[in-house]
DRENDREN-334392 format. One record per residue: x, y, z of N, C-alpha, C in turn; chain; residue in three letters; residue number from 1. Coordinates in pm, 1 decimal. Layout:
N
((X, Y, Z), (X, Y, Z), (X, Y, Z), A, ALA, NUM)
...
This chain:
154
((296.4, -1153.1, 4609.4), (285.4, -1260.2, 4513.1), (161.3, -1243.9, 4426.9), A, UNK, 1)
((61.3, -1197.1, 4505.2), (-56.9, -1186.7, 4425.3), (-40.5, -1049.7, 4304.7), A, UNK, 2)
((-0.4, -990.1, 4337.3), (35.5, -893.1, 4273.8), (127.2, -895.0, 4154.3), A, UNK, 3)
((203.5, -996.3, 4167.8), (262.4, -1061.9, 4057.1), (220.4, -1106.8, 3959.9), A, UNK, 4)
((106.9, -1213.7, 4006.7), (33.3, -1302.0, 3932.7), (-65.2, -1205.1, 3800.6), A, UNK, 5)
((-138.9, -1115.8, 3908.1), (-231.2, -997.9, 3819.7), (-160.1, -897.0, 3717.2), A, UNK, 6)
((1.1, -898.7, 3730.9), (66.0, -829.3, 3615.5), (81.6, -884.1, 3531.7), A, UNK, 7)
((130.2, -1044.0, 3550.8), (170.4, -1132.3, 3479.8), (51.9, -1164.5, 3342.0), A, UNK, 8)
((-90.3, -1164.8, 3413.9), (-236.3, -1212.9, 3370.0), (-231.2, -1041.1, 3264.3), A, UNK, 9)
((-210.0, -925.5, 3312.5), (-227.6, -853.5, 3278.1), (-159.0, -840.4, 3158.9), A, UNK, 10)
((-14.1, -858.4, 3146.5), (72.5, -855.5, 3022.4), (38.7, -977.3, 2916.6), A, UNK, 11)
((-30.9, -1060.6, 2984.6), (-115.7, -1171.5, 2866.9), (-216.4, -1131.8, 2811.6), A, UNK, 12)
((-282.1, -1079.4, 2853.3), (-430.3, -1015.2, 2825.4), (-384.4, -922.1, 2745.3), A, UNK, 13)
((-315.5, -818.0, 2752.2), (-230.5, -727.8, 2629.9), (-178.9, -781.9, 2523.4), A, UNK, 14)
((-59.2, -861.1, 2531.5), (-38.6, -998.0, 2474.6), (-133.8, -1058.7, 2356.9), A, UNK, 15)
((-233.2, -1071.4, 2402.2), (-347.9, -1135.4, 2332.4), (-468.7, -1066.7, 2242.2), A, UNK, 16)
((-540.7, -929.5, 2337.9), (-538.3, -806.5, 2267.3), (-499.0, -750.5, 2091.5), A, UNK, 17)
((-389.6, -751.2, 2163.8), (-257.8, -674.3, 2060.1), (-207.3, -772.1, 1967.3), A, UNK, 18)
((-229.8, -893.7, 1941.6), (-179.8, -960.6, 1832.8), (-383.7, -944.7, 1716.9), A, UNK, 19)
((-288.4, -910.3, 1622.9), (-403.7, -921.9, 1495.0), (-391.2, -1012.3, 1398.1), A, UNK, 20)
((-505.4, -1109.8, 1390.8), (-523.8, -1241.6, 1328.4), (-543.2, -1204.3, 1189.9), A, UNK, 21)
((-557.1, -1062.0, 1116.7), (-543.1, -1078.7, 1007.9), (-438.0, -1062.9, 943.9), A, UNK, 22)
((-353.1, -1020.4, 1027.6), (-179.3, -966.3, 977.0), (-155.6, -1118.1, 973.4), A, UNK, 23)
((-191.7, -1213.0, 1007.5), (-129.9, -1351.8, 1035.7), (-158.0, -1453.1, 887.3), A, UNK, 24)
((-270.0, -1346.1, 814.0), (-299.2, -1424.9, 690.9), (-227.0, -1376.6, 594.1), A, UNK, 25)
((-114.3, -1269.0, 638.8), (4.9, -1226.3, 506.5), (122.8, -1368.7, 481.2), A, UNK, 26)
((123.3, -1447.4, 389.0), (173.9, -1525.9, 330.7), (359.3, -1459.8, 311.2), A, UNK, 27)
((381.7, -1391.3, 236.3), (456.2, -1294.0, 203.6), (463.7, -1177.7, 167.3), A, UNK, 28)
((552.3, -1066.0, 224.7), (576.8, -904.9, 120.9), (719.4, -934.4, 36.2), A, UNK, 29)
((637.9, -861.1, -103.7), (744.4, -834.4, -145.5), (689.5, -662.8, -181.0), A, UNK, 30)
((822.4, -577.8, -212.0), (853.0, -437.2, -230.7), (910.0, -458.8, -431.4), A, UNK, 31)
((815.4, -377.4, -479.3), (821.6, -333.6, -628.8), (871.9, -203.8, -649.2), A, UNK, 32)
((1000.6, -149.7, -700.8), (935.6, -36.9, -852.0), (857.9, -27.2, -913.9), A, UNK, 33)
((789.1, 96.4, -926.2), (688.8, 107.4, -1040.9), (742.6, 193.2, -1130.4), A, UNK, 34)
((806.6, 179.0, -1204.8), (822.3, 274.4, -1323.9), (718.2, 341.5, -1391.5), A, UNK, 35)
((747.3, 488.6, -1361.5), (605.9, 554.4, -1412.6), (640.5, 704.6, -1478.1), A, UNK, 36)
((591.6, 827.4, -1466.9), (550.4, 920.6, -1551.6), (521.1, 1030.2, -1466.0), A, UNK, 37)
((594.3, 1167.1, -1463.4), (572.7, 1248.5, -1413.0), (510.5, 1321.6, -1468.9), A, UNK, 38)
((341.2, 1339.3, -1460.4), (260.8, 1443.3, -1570.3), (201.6, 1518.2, -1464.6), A, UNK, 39)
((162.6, 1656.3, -1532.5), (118.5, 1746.2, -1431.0), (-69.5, 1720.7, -1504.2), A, UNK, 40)
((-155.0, 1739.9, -1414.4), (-334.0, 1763.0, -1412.5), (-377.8, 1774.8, -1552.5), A, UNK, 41)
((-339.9, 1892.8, -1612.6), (-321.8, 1903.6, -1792.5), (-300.6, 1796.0, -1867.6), A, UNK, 42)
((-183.9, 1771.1, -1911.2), (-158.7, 1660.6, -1953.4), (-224.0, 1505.1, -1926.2), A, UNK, 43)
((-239.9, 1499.1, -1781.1), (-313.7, 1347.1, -1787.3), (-477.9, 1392.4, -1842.1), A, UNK, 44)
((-524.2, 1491.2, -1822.8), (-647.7, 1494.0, -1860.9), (-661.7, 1506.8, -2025.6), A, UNK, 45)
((-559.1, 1585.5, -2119.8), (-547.2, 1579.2, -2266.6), (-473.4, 1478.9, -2294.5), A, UNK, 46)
((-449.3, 1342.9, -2203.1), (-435.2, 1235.0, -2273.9), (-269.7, 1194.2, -2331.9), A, UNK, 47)
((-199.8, 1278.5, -2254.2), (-47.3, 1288.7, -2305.6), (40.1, 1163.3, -2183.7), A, UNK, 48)
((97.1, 1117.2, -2287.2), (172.9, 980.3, -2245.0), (333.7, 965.0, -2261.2), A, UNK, 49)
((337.3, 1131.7, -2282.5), (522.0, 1152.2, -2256.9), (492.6, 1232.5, -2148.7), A, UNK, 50)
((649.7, 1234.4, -2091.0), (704.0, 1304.9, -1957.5), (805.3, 1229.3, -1878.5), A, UNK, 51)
((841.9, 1343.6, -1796.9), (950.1, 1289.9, -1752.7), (927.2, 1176.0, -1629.5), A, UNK, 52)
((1023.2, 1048.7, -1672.7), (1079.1, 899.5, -1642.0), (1079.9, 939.6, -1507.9), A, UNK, 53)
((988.0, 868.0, -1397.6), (1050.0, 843.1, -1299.7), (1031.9, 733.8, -1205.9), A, UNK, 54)
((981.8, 669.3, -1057.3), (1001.6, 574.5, -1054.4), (953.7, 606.0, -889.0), A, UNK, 55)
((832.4, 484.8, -827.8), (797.8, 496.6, -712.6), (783.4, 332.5, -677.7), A, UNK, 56)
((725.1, 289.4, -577.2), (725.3, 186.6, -480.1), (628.2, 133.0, -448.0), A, UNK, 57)
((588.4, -5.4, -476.9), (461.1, -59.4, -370.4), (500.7, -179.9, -284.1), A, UNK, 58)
((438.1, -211.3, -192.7), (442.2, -311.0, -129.5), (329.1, -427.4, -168.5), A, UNK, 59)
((306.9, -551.9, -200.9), (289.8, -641.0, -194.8), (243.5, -732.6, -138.1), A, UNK, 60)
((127.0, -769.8, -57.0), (121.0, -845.6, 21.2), (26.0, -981.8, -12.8), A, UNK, 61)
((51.6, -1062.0, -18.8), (-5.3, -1183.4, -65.6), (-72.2, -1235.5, 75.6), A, UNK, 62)
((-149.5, -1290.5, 83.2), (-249.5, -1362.3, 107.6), (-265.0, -1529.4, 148.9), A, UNK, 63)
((-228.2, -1579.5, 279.1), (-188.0, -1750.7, 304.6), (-346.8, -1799.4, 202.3), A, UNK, 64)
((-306.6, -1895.9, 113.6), (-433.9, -1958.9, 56.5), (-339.7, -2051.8, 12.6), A, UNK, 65)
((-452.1, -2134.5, -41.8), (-397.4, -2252.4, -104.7), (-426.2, -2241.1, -249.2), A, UNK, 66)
((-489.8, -2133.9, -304.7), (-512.4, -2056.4, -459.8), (-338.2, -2033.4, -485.4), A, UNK, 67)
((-336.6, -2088.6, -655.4), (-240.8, -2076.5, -691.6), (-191.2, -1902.4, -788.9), A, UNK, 68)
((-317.2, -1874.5, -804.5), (-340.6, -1734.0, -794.9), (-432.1, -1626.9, -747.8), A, UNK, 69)
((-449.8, -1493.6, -713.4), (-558.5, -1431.5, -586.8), (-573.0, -1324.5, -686.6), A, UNK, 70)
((-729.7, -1262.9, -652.5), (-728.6, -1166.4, -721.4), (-630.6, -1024.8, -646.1), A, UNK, 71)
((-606.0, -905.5, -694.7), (-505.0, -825.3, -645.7), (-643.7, -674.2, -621.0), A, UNK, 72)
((-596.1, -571.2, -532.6), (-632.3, -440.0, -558.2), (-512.8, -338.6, -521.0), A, UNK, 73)
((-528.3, -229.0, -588.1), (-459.4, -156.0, -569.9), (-492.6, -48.7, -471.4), A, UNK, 74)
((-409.0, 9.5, -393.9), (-420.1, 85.8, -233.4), (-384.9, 229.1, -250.5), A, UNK, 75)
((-420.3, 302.3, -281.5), (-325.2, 459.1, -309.5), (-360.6, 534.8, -155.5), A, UNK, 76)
((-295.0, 644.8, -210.1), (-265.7, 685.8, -49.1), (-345.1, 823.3, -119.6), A, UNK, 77)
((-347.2, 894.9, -41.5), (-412.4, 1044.2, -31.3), (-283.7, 1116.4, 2.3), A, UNK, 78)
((-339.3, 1304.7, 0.6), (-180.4, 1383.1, 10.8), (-140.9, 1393.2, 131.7), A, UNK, 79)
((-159.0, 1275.4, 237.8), (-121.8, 1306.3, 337.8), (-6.4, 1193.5, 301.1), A, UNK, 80)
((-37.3, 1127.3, 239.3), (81.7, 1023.6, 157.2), (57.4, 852.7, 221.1), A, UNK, 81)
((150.8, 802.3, 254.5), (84.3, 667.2, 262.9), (131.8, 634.0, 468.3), A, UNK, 82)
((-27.9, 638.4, 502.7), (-23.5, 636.6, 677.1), (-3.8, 502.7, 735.5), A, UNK, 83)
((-36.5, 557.2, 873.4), (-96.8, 381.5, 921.8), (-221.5, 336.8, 906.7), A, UNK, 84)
((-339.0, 459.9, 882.4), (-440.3, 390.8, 871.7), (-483.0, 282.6, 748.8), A, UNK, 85)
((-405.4, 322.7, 668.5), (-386.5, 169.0, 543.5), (-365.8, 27.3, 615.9), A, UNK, 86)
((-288.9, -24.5, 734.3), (-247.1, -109.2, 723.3), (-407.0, -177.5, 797.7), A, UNK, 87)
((-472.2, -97.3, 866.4), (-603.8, -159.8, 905.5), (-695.7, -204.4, 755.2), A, UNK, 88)
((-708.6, -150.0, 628.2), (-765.1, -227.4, 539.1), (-670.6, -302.8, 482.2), A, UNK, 89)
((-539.1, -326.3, 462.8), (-445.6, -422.3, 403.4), (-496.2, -544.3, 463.2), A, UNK, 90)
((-515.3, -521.6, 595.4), (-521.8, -692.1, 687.7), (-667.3, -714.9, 639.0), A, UNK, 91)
((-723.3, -660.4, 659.9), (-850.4, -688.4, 594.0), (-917.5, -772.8, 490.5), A, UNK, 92)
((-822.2, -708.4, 414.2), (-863.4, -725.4, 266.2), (-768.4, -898.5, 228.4), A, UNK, 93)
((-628.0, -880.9, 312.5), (-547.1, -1027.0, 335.5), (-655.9, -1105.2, 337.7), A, UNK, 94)
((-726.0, -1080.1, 471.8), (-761.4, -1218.9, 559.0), (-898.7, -1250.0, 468.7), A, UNK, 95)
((-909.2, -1176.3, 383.4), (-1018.5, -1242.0, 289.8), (-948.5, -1332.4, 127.3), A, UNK, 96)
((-817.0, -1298.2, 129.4), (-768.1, -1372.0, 38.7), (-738.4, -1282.5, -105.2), A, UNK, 97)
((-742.8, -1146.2, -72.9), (-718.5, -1048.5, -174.5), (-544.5, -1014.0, -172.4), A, UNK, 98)
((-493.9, -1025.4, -264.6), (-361.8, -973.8, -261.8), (-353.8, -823.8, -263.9), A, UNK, 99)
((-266.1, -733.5, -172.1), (-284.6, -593.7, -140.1), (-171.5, -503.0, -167.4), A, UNK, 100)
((-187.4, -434.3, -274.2), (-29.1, -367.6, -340.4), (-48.5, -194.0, -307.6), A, UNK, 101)
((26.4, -173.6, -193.5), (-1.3, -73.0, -193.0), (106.9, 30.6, -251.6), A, UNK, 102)
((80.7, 171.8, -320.6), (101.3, 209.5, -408.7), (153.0, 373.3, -305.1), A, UNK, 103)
((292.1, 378.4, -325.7), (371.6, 487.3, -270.5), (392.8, 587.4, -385.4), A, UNK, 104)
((323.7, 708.2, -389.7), (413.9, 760.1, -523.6), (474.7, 878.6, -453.4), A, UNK, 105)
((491.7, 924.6, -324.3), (552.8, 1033.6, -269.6), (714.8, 1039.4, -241.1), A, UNK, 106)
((754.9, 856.6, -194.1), (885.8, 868.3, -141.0), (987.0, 852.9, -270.7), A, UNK, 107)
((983.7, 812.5, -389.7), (1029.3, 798.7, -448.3), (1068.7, 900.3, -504.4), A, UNK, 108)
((999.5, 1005.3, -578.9), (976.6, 1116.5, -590.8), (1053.1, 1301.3, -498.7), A, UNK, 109)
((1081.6, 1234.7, -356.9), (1100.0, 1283.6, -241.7), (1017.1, 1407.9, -260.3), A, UNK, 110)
((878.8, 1338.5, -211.1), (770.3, 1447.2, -195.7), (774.0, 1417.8, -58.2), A, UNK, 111)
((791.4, 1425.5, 25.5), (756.7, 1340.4, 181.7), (815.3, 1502.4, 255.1), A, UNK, 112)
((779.9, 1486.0, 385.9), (829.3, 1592.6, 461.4), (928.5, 1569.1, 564.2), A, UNK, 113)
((969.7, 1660.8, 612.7), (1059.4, 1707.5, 696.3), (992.9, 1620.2, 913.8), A, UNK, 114)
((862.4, 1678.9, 869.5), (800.9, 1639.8, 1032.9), (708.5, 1535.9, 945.7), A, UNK, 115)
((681.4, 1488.5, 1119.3), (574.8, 1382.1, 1122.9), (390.7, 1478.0, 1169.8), A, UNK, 116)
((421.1, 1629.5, 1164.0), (295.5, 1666.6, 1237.8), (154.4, 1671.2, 1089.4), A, UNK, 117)
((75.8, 1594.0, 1171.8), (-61.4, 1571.8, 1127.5), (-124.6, 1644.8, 1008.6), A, UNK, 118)
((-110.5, 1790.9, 1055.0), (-138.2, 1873.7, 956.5), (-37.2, 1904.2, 837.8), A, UNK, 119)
((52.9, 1880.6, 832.2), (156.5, 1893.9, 720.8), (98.6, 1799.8, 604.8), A, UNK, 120)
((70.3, 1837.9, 522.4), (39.5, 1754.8, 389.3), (172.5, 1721.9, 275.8), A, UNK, 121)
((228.8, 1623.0, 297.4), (329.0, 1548.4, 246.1), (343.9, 1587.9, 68.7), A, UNK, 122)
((233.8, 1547.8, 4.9), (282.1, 1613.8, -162.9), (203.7, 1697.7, -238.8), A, UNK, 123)
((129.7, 1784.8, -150.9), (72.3, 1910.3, -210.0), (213.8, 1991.5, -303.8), A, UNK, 124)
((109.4, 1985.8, -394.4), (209.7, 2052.2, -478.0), (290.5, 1979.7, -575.0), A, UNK, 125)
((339.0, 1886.4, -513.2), (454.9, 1799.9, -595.3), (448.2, 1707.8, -665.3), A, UNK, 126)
((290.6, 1614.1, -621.4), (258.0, 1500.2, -720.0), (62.1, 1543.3, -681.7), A, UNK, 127)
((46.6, 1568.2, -801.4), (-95.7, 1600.3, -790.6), (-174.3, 1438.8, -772.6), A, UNK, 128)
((-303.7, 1444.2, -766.2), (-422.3, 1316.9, -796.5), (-356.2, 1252.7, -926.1), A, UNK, 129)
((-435.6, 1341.3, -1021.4), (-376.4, 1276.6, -1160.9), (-257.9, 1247.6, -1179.7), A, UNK, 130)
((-186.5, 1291.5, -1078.8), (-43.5, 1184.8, -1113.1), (-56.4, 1080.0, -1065.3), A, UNK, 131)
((-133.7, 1056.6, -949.1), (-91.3, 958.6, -868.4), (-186.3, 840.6, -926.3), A, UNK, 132)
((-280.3, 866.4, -1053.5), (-351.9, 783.7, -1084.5), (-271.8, 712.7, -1227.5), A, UNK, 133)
((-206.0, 779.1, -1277.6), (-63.7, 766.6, -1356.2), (23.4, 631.4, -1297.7), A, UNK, 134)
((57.2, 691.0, -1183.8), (69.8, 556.2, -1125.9), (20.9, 381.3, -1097.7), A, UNK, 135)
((-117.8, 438.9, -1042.5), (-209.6, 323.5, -1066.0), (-231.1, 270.7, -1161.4), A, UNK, 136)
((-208.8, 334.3, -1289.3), (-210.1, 236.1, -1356.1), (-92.7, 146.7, -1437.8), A, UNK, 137)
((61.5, 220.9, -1425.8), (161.6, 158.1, -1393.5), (151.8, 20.7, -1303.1), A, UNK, 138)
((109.1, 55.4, -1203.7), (106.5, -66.1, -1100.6), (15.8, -201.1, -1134.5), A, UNK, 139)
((-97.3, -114.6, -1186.4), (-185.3, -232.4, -1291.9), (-97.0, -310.5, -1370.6), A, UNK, 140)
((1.9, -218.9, -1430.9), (61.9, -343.5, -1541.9), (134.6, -410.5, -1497.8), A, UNK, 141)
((224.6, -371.9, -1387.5), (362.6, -496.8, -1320.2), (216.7, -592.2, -1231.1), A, UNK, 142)
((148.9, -583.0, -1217.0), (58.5, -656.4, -1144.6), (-0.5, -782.4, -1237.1), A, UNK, 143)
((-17.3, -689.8, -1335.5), (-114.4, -830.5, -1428.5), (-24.6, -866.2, -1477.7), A, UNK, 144)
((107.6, -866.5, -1460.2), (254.4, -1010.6, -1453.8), (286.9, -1024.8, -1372.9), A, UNK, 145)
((215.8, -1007.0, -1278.7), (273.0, -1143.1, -1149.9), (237.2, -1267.7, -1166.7), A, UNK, 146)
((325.4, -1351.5, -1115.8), (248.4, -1504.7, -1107.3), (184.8, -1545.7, -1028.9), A, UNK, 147)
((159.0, -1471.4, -958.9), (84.6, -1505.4, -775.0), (-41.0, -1451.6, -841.9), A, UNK, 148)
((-82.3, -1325.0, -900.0), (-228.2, -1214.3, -913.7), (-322.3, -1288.5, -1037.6), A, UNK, 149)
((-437.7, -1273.2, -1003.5), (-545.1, -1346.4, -1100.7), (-597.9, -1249.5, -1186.5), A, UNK, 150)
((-584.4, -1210.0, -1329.7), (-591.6, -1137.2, -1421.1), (-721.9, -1143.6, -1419.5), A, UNK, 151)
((-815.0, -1033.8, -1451.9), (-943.3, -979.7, -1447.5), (-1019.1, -1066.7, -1575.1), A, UNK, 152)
((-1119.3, -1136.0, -1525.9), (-1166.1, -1207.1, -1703.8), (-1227.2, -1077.4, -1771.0), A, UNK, 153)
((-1231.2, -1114.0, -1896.7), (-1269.8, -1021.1, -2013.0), (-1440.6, -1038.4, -2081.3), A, UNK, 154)
């Protein structure tokens, strides 16, 4: 019986552990298109604003407040593409009342890989930096029309 009791205490204590109070300040997700621009390093650096149409993903996460609008940041991922270690600053950045859009430009694209092993780098090659900053600022613009996000004063 006693032995019961100390598993029981034990799976609470895990239980309790394992729940994170800042995931608890996500209000709602919503999932976006970003309609954006496939430019290679060249081009974004000489300033060129044609190329070929294409189209990636963020997630959304708003913030429980009683603000009728929050300020927003944008989350990019590195070429390992978008991990778990993001979701430790998403909650973060929630539980302070920041809205958190994080910014996928690999799966859309199908830059992503085959395995899950560590060392495999997901879009070497396929979507450089400067693309992925192409993006960011796509995401800037569906952002500063949301009705939830607080537009930057001027």
């Amino acid at each position: 019986m006693q032995f019961h009791r100390l598993v029981i205490a034990g799976i609470a204590a895990i239980a309790v552990l394992a729940f994170d109070a800042s995931a608890a300040s996500v209000f709602r997700i919503e999932v976006h298109p970003v309609p954006t621009l496939d430019l290679t390093t060249a081009q974004v650096l000489s300033g060129e604003t044609r190329g070929p149409a294409g189209t990636v993903a963020g997630e959304l996460r708003l913030p429980a407040t009683a603000a009728l609008r929050v300020p927003a940041v944008i989350v990019l991922h590195g070429d390992a593409g978008a991990i778990a270690n993001q979701a430790a600053w998403n909650n973060v950045l929630s539980a302070t009342g920041i809205a958190v859009f994080t910014l996928d430009s690999f799966t859309g694209r199908n830059a992503i890989s085959a395995t899950t092993a560590i060392g495999n780098i997901e879009g070497a090659g396929k979507v450089t930096a400067f693309g992925r900053v192409v993006d960011a600022y796509k995401a800037l613009a569906l952002l500063s029309q949301h009705p939830s996000t607080r537009r930057a004063s001027r």
